[in-house]
mmCIF entry with sequence, helices, sheets and N, C-alpha, C, O atoms, coordinates in Angstrom:
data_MODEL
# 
_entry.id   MODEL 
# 
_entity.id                         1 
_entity.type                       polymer 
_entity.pdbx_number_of_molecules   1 
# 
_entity_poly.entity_id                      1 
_entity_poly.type                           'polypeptide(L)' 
_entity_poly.nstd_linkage                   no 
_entity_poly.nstd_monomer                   no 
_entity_poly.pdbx_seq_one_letter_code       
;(UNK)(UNK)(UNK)(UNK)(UNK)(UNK)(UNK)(UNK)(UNK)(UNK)(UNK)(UNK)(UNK)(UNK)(UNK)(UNK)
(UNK)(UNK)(UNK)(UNK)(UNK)(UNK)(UNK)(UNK)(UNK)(UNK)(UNK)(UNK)(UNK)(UNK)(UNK)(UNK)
(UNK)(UNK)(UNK)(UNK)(UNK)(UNK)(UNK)(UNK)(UNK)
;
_entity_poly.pdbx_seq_one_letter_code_can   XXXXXXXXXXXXXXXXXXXXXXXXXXXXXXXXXXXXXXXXX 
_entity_poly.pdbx_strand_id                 A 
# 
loop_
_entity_poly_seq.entity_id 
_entity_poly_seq.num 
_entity_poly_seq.mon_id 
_entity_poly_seq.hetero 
1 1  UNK n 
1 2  UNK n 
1 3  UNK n 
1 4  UNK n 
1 5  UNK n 
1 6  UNK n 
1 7  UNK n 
1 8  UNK n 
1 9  UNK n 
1 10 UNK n 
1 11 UNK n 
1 12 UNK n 
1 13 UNK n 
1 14 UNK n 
1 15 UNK n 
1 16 UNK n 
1 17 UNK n 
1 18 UNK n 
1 19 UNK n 
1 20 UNK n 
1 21 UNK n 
1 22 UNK n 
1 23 UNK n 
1 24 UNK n 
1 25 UNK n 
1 26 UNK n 
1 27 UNK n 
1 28 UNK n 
1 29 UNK n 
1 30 UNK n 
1 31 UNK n 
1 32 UNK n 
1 33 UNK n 
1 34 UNK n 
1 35 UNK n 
1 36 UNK n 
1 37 UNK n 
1 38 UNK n 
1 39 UNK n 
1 40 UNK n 
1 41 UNK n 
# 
_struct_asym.id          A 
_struct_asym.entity_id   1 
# 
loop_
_struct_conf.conf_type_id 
_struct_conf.id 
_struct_conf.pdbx_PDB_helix_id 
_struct_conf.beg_label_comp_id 
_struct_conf.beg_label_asym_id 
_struct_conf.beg_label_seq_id 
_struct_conf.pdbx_beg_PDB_ins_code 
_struct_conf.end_label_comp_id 
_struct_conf.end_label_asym_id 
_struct_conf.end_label_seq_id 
_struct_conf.pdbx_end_PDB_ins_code 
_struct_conf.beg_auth_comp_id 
_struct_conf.beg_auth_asym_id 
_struct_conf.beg_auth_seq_id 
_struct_conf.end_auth_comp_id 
_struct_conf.end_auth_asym_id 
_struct_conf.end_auth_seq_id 
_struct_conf.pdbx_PDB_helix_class 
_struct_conf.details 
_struct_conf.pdbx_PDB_helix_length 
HELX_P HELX_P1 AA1 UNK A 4  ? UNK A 6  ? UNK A 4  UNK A 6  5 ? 3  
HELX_P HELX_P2 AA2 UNK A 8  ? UNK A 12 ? UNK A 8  UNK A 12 1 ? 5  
HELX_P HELX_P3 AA3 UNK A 18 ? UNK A 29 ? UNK A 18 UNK A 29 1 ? 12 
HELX_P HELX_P4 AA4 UNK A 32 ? UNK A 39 ? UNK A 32 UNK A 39 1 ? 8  
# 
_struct_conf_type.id          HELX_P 
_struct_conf_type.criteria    ? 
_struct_conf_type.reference   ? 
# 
loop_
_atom_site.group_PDB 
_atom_site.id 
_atom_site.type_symbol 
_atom_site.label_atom_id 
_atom_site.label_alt_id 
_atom_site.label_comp_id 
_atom_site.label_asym_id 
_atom_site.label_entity_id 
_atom_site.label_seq_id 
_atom_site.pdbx_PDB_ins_code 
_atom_site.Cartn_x 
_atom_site.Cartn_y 
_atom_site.Cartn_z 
_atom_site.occupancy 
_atom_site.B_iso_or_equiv 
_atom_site.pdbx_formal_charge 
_atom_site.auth_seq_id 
_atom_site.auth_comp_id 
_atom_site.auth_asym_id 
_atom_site.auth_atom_id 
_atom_site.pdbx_PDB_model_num 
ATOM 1   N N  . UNK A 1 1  ? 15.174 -114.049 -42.785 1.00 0.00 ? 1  UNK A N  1 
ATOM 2   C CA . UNK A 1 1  ? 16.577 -114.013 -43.153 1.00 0.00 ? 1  UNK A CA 1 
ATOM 3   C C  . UNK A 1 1  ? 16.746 -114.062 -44.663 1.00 0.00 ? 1  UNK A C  1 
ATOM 4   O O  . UNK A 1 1  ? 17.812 -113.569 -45.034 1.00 0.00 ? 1  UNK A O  1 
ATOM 5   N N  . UNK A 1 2  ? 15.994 -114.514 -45.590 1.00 0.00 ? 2  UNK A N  1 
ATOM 6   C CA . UNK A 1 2  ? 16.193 -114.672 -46.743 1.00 0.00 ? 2  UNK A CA 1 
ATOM 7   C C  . UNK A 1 2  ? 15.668 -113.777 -47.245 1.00 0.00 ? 2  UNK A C  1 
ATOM 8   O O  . UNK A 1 2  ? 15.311 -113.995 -48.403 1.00 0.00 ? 2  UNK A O  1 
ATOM 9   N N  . UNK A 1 3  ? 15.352 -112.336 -46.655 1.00 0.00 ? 3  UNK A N  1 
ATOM 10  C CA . UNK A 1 3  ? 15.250 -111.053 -47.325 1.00 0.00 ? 3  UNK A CA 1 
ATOM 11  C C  . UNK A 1 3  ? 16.424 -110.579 -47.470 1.00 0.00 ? 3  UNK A C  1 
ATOM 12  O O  . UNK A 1 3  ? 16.766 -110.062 -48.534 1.00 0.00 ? 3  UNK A O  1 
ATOM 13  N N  . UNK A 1 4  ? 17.260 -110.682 -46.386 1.00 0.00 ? 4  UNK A N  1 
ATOM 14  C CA . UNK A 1 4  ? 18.237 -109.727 -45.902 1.00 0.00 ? 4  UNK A CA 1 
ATOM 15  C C  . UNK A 1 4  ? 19.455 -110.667 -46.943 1.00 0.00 ? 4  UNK A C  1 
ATOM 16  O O  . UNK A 1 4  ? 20.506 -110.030 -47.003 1.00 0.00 ? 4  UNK A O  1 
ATOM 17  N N  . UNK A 1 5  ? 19.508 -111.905 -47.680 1.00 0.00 ? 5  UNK A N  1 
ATOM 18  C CA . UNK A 1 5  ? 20.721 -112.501 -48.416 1.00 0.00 ? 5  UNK A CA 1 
ATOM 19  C C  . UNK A 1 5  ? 20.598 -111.405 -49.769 1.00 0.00 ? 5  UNK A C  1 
ATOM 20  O O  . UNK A 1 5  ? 21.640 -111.543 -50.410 1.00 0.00 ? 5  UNK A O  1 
ATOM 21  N N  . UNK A 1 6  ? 20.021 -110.737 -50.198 1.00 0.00 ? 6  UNK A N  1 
ATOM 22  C CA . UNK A 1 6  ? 20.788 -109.938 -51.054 1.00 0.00 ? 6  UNK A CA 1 
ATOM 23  C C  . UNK A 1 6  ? 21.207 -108.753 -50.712 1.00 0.00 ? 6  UNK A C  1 
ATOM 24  O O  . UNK A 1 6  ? 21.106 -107.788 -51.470 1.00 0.00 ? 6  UNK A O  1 
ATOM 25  N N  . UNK A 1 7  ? 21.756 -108.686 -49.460 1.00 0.00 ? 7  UNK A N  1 
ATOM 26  C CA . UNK A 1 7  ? 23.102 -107.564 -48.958 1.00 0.00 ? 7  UNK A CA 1 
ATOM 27  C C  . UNK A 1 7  ? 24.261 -108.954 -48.998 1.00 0.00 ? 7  UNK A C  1 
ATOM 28  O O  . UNK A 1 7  ? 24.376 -110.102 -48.568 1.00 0.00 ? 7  UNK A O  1 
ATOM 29  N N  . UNK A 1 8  ? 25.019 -107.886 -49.873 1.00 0.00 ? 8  UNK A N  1 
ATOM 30  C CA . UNK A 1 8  ? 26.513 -109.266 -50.282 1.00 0.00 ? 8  UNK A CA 1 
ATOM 31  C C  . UNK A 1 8  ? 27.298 -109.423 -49.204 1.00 0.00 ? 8  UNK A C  1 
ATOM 32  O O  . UNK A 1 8  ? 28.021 -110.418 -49.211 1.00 0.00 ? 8  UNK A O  1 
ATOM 33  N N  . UNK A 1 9  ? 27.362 -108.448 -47.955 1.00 0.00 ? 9  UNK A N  1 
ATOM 34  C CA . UNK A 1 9  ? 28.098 -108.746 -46.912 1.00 0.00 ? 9  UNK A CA 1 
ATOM 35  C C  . UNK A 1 9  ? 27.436 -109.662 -45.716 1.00 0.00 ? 9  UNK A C  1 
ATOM 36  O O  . UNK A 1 9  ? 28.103 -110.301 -44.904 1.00 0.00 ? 9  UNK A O  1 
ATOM 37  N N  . UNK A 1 10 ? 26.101 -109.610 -45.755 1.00 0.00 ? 10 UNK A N  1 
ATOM 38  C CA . UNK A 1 10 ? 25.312 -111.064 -44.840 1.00 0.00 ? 10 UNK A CA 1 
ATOM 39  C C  . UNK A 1 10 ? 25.527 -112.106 -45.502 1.00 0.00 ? 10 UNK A C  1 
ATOM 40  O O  . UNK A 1 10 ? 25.651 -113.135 -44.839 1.00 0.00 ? 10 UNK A O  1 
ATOM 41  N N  . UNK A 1 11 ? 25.648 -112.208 -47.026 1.00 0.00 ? 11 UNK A N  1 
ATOM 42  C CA . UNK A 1 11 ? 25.147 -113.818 -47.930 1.00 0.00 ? 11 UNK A CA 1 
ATOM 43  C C  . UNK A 1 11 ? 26.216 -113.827 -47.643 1.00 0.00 ? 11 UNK A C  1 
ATOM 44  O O  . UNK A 1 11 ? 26.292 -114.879 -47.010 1.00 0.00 ? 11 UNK A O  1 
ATOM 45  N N  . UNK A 1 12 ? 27.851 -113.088 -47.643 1.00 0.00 ? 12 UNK A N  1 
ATOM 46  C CA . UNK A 1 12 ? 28.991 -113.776 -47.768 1.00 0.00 ? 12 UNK A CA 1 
ATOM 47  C C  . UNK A 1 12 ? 29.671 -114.033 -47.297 1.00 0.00 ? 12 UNK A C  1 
ATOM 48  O O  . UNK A 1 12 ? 30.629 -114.698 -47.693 1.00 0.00 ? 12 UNK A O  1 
ATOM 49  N N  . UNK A 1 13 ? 29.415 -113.488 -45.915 1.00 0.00 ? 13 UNK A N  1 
ATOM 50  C CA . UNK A 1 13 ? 29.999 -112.661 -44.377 1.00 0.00 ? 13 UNK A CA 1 
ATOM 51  C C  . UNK A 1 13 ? 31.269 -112.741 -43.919 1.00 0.00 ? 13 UNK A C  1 
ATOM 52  O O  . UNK A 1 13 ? 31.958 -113.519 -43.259 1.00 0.00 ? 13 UNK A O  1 
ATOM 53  N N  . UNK A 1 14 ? 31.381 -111.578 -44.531 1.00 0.00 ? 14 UNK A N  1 
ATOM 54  C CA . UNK A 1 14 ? 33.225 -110.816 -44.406 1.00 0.00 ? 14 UNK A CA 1 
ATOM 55  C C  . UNK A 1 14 ? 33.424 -110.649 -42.725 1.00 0.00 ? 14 UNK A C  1 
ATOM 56  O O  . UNK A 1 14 ? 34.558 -110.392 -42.321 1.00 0.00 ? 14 UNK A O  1 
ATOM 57  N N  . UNK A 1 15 ? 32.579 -110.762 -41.985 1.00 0.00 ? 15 UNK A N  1 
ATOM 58  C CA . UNK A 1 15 ? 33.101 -110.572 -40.651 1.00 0.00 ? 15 UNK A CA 1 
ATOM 59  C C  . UNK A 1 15 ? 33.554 -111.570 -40.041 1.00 0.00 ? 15 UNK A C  1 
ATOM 60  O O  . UNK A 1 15 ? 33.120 -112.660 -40.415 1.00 0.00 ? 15 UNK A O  1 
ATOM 61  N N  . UNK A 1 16 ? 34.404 -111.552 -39.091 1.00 0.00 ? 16 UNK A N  1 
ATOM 62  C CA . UNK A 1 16 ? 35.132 -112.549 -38.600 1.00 0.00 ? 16 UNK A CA 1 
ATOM 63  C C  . UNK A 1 16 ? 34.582 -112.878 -37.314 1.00 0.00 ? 16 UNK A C  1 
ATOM 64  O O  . UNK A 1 16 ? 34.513 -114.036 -36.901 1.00 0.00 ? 16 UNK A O  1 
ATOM 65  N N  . UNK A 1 17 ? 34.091 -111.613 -36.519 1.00 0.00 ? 17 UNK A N  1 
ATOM 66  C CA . UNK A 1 17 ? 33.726 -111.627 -35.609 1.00 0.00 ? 17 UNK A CA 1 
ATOM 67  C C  . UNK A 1 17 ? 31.924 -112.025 -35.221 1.00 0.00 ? 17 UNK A C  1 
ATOM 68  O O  . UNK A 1 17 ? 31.064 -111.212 -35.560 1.00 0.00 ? 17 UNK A O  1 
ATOM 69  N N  . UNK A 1 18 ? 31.626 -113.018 -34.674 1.00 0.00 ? 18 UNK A N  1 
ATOM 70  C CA . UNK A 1 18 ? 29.917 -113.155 -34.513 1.00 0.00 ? 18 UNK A CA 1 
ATOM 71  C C  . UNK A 1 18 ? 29.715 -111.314 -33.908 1.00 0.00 ? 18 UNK A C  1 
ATOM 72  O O  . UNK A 1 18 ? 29.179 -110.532 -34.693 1.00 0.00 ? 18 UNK A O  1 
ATOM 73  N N  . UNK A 1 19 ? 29.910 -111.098 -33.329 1.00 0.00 ? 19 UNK A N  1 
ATOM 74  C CA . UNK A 1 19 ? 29.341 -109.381 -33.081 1.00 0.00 ? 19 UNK A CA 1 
ATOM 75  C C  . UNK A 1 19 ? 28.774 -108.383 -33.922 1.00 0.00 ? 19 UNK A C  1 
ATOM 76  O O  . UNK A 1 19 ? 27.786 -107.650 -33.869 1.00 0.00 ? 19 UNK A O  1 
ATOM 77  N N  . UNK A 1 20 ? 29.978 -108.646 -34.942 1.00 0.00 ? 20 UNK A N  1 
ATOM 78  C CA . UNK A 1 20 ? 29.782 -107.756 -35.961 1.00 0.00 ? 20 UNK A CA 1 
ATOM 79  C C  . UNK A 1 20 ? 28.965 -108.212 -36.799 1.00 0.00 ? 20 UNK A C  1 
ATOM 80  O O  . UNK A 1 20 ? 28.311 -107.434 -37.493 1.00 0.00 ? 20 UNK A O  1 
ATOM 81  N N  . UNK A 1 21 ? 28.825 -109.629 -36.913 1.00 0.00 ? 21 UNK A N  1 
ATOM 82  C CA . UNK A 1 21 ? 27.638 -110.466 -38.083 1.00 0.00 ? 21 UNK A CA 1 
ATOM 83  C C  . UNK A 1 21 ? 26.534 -110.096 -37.930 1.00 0.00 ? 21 UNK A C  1 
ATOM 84  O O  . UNK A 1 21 ? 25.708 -109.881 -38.816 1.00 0.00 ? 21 UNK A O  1 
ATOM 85  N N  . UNK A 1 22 ? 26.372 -109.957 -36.513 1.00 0.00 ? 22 UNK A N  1 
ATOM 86  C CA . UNK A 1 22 ? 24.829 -109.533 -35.616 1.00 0.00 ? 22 UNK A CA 1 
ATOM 87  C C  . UNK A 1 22 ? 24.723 -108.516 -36.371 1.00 0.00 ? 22 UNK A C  1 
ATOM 88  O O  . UNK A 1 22 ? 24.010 -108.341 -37.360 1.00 0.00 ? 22 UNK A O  1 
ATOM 89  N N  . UNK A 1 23 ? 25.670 -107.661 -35.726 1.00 0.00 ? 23 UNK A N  1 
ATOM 90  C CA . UNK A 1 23 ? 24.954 -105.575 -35.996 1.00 0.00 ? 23 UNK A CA 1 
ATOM 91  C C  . UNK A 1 23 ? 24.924 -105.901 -37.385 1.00 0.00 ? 23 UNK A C  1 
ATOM 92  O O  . UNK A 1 23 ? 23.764 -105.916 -37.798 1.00 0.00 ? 23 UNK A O  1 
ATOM 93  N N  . UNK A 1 24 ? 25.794 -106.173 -38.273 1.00 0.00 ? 24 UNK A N  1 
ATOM 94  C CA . UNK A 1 24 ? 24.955 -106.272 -39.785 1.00 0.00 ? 24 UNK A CA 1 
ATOM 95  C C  . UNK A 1 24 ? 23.665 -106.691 -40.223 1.00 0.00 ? 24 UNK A C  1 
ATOM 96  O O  . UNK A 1 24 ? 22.852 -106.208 -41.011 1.00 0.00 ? 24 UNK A O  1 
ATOM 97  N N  . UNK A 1 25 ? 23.689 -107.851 -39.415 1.00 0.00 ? 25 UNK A N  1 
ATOM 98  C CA . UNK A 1 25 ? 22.079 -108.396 -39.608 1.00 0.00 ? 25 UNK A CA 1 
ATOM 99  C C  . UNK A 1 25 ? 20.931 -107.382 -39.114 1.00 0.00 ? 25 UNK A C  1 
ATOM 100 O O  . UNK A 1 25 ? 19.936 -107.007 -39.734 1.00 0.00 ? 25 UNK A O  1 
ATOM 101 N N  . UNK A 1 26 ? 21.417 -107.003 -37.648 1.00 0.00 ? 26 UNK A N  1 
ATOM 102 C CA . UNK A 1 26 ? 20.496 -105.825 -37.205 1.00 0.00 ? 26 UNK A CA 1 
ATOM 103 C C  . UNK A 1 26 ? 20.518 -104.870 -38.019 1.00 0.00 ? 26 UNK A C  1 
ATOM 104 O O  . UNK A 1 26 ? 19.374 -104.435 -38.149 1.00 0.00 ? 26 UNK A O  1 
ATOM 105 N N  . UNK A 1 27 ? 21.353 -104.247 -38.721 1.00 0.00 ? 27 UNK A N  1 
ATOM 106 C CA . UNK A 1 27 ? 21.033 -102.947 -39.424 1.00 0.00 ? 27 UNK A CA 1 
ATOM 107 C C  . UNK A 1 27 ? 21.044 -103.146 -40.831 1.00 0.00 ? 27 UNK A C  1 
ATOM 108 O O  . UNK A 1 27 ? 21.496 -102.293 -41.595 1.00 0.00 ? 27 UNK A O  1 
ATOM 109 N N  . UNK A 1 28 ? 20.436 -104.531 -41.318 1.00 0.00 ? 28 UNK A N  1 
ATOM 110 C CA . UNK A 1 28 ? 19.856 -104.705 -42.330 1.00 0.00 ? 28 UNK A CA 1 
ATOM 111 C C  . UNK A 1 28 ? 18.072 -104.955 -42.148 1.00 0.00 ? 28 UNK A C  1 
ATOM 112 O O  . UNK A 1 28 ? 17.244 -104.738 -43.033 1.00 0.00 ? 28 UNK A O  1 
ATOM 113 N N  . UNK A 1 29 ? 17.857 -105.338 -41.103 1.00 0.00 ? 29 UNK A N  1 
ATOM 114 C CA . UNK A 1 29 ? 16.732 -105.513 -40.851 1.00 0.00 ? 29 UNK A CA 1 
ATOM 115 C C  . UNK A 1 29 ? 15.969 -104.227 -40.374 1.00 0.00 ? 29 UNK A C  1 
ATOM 116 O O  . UNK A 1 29 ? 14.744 -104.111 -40.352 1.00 0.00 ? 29 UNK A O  1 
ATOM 117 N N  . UNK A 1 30 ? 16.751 -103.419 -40.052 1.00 0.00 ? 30 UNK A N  1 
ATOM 118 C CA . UNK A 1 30 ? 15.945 -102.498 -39.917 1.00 0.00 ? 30 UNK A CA 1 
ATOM 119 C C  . UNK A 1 30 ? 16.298 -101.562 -41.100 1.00 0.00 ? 30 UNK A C  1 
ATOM 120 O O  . UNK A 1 30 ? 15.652 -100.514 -41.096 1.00 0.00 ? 30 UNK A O  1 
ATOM 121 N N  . UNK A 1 31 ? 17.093 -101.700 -42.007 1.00 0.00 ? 31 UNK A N  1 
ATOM 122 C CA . UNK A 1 31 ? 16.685 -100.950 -43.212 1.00 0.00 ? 31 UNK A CA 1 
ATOM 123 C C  . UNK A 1 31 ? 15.710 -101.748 -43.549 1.00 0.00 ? 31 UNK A C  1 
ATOM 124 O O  . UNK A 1 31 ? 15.699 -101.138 -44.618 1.00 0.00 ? 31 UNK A O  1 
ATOM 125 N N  . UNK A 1 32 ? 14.897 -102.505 -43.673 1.00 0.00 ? 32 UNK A N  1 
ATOM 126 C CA . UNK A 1 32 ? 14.036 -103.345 -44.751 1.00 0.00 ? 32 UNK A CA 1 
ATOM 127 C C  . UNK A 1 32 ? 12.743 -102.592 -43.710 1.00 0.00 ? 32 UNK A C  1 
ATOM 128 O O  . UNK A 1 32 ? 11.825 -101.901 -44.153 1.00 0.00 ? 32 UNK A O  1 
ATOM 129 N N  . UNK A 1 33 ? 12.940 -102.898 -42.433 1.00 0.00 ? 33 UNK A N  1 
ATOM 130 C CA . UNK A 1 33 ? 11.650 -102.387 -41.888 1.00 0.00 ? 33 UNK A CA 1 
ATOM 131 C C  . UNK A 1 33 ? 11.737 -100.989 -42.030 1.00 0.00 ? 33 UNK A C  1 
ATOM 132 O O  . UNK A 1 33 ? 10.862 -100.512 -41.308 1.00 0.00 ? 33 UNK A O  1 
ATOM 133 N N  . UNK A 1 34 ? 12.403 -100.037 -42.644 1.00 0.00 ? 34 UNK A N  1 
ATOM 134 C CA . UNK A 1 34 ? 12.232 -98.413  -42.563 1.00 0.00 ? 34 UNK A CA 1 
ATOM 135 C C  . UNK A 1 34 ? 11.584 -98.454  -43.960 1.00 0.00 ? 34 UNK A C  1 
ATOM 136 O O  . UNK A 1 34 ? 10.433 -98.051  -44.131 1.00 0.00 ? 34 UNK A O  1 
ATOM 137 N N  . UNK A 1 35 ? 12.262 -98.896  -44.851 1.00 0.00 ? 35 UNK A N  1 
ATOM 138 C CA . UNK A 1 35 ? 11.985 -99.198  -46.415 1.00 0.00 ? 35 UNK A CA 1 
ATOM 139 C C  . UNK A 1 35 ? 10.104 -99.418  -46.778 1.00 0.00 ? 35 UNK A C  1 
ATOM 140 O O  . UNK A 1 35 ? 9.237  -98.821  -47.416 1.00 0.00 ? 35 UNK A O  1 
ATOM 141 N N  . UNK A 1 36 ? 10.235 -100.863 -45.769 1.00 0.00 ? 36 UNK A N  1 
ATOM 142 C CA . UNK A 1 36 ? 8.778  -101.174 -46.003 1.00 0.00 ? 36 UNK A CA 1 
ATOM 143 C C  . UNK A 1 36 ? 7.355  -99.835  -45.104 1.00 0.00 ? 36 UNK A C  1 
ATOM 144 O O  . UNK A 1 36 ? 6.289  -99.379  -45.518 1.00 0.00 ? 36 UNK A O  1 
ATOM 145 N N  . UNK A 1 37 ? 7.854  -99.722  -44.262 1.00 0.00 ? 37 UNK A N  1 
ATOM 146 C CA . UNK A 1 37 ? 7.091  -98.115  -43.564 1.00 0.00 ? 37 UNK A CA 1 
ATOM 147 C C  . UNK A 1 37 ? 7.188  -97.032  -44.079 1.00 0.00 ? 37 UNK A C  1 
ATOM 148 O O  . UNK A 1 37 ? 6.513  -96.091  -43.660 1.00 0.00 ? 37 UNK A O  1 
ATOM 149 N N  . UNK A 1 38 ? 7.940  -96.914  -44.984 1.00 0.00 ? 38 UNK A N  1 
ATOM 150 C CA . UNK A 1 38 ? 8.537  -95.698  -45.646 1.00 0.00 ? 38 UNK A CA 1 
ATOM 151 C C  . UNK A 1 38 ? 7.583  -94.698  -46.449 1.00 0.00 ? 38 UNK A C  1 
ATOM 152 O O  . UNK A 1 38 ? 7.603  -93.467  -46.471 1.00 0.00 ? 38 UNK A O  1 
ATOM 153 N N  . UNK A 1 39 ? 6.546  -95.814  -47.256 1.00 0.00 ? 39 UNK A N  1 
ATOM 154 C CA . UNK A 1 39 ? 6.001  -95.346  -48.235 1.00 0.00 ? 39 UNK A CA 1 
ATOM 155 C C  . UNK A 1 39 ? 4.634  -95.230  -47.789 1.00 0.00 ? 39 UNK A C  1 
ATOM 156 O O  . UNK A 1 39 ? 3.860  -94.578  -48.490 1.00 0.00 ? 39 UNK A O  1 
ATOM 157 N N  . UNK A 1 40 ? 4.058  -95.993  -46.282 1.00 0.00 ? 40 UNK A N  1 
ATOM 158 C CA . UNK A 1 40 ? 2.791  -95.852  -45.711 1.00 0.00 ? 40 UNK A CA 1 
ATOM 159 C C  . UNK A 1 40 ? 2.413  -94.455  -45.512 1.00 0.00 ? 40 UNK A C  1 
ATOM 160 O O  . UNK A 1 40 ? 3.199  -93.620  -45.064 1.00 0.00 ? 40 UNK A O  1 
ATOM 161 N N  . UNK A 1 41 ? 0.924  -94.143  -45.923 1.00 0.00 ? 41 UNK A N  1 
ATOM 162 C CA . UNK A 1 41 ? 0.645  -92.894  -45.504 1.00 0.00 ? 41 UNK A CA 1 
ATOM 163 C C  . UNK A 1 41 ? 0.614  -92.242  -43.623 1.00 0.00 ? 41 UNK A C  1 
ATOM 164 O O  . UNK A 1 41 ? 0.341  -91.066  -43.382 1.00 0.00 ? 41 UNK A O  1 
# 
């Protein structure tokens, strides 16, 4: 989780709704895991 606090909308979390907190979290985590695979040969 303390990869994903420098997206300003997880550290600060504008959502109101737990649902939506999730899918942010989910589709921050999987940008970090595309990011980190990204550059593997």
């Amino acid at each position: 989780f303390c990869s994903l606090k420098h997206f300003r909308r997880i550290a600060t979390r504008f959502d109101k709704l737990a649902r939506n907190f999730l899918a942010t979290v989910l589709l921050g985590s999987a940008r970090l895991w595309l990011q980190a695979y990204e550059s593997t040969p």
